[in-house]
N, C-alpha and C positions, 0 to 999 in steps of 0.2 A: 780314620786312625786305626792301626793296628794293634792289637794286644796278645802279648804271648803269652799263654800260659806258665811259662818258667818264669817269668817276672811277675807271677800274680801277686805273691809276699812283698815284692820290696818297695823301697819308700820311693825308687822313681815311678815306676807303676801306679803307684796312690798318687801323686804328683800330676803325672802325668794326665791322670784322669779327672782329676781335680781340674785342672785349667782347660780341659775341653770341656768340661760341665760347667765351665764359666761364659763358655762364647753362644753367644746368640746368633743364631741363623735367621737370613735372608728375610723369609717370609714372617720371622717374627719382632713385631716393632722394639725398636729399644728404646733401653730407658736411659737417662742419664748416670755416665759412668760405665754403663755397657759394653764388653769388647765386642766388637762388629768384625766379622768373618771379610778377608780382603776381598775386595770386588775389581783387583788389578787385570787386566789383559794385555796380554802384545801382541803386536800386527805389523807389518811393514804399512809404510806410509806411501799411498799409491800414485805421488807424486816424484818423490825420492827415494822412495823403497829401501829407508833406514829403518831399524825396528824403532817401533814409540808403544811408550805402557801406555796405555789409559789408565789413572786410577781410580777414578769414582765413575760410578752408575750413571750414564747419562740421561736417566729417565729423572732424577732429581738436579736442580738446580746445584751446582759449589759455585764459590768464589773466593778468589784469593786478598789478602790485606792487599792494601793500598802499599806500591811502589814504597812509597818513604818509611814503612814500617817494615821491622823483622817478621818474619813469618818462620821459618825455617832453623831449628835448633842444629846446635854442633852434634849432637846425640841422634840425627837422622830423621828426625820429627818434622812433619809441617802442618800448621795450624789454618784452619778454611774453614770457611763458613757454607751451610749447605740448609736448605729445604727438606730434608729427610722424612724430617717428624712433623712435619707439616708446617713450619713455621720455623723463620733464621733462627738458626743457633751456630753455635763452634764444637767443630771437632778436629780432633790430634788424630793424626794418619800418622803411623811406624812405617816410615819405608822401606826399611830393611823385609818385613813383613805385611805389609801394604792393609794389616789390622787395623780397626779407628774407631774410636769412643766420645759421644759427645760428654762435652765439658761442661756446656751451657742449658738453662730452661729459663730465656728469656721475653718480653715481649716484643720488642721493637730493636733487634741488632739492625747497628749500621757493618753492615759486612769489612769494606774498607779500613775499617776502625781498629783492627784485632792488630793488635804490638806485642810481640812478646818482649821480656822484657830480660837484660842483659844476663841473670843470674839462671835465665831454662825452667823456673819452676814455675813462674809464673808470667801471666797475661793482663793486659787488657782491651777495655772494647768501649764503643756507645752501645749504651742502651736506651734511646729515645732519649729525656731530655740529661739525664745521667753518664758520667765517668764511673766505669767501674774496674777494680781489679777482683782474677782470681788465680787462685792458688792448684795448678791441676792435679799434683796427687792427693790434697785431701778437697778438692772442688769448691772449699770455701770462698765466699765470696766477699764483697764488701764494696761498698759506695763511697768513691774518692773524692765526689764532687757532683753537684746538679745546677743544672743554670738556672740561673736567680735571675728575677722581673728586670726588668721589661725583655730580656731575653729567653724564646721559650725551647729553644735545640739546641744541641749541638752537632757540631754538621764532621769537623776532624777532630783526630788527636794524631799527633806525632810525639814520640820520646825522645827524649835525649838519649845520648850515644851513652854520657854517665848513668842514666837511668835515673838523676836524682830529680827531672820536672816531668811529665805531660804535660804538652801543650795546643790547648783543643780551643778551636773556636766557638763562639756561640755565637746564634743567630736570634736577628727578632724580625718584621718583616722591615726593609729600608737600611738596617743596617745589623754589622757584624761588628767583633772585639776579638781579641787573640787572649787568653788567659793563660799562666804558669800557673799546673797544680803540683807540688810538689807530691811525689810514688813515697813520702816517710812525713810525718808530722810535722805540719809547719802552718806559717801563713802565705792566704794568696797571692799571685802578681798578677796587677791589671797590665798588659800591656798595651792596650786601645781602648 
């Protein structure tokens, strides 16, 4: 970044410097919440020799939601799961700027699992044997559901298009059930 001397006084200069003193470089791990410096590239593809970005590191593992779930906001966002910090979690990549900040510090993400959900502010994901949602600009979090005996996982969730159920399986070993949990207060629906 450049800094002029004639803008040393003003509020974009403070601004300015402000939000580069917010981003974390490469070599230093981040933490949850952290803006992450873009690690995009372009190259021609040496088969079709179209330009293709790469946008994540291929030295760590990403992964994208499962087909059935939204992944990818109207505001240019898309939501992956990645190895970074040594262990799954979710992070929000800005396309526009190919910047990305984990959202998540969890134990056991099912990668697959990540839905955003119709309103862009918020997510959800499995967390081992738990439904959970969060909220990404203030990263709260919250437990929507945990499968109950004799079922010890849960394996998907898919949302509704309204966004008013998740609807995630649970597993135990020999057999499966399809559960309605309702994303606002309510009671369950067994469907199997």
């Amino acid at each position: 970044m450049v800094f002029h001397a004639a803008a040393a006084g003003s509020r974009r200069a403070f601004l300015a410097l402000a939000a580069a003193g917010s981003c974390c470089w490469a070599d230093n791990p981040a933490g949850r919440g952290d803006v992450q410096l873009s690690e995009a590239r372009r190259y021609l593809d040496p088969s079709t020799e179209f330009p293709v970005i790469r946008l994540t590191n291929p030295e760590f593992a990403s992964y994208l939601t499962s087909p059935n779930n939204r992944g990818i906001g109207a505001h240019q966002f898309l939501l992956f799961a990645s190895d970074r910090a040594g262990k799954l979690d979710v992070y929000r990549l800005e396309l526009r700027t190919g910047q990305f900040r984990r959202l998540t510090d969890v134990a056991a993400l099912n990668p697959g699992s990540i839905a955003l959900l119709p309103d862009e502010r918020r997510f959800c994901y499995i967390d081992g044997p738990a439904l959970r949602v969060c909220n990404m600009s203030t990263m709260r979090e919250r437990e929507l559901y945990r499968a109950s005996p004799p079922f010890e996982s849960l394996v998907e969730v898919s949302v509704a298009a309204a966004a008013t159920h998740a609807y995630v399986v649970e597993r135990s070993p020999g057999r499966d059930r399809v559960r309605a949990i309702p994303l606002v207060h309510g009671i369950i629906d067994d469907l199997g």
